[in-house]
N, C-alpha and C positions, 0 to 999 in steps of 0.2 A: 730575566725570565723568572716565575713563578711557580710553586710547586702545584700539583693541579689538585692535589688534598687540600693543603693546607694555606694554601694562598703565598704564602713565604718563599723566601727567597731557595732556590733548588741547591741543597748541600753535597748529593748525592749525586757530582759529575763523572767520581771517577768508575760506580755503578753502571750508572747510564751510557758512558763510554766503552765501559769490559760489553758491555748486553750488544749494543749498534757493533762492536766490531766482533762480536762471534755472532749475531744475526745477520750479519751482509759478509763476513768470511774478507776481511778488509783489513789488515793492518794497519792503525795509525794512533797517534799519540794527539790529546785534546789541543796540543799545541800548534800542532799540521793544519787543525780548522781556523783558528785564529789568522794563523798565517794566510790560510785562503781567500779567509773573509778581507786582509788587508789588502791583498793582489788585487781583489773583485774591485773594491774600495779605488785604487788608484784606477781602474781599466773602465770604472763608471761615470770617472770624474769627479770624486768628492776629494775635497780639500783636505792636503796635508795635514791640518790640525785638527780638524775635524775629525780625518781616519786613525791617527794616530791615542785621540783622546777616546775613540769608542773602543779601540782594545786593549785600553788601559794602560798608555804609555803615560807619562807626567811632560810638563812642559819642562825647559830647562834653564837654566840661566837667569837673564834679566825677564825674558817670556814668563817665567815661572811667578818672577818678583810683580810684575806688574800686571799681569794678565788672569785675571781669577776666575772669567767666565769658564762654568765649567761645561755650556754648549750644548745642554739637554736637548734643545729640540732639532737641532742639528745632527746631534748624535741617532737620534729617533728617526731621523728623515736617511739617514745615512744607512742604516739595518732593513730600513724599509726597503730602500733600492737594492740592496743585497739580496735582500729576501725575494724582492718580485723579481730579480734577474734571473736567481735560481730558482723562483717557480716556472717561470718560462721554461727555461731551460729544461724541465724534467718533463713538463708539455710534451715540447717536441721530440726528448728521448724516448714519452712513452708512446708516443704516438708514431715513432718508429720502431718498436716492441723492444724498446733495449735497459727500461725499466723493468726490476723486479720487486716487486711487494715484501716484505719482510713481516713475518709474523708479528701478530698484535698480541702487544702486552697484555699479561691476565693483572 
């Protein structure tokens, strides 16, 4: 993900994380998302190395020693289906009135 100023990469997660959980009144630790994102990951049907290389696990072993792809477009393909599953998703939550908007950044 990319900073929307400055094009670069987003430094400021742990900001962006204090801000989403005192604007949606949510407790959670940026690590609980990761985690999510790998649950969604096996429950969509993306490949164990594939889910495990998009949240930044390393390979291991002899895997590690011989296996160097690092699976960019798979990894890409893999957030994408994450990402349309939970747009769906929020669809039909809002579309049953159980979404609420959270204040837009100044």
């Amino acid at each position: 993900m990319t900073a929307e100023k400055s094009g670069g990469v987003i430094g400021t997660w742990g900001r962006l994380a204090a801000q989403l959980r005192k604007d949606s009144g949510v407790t959670f630790r940026l690590h609980d998302l990761r985690r999510t994102c790998r649950t969604l990951m096996s429950r969509l049907g993306i490949d164990r190395d594939t889910a495990e290389l998009a949240i930044g696990h390393k390979r291991a072993g002899l895997e590690a020693i011989y296996n160097l792809d690092e699976a960019w477009q798979r990894r890409c393909e893999a957030f994408a289906k994450v990402s349309n599953h939970v747009a769906a998703r929020l669809r039909i939550a809002s579309a049953e009135g159980k979404v609420v908007a959270l204040p837009a950044r100044s």
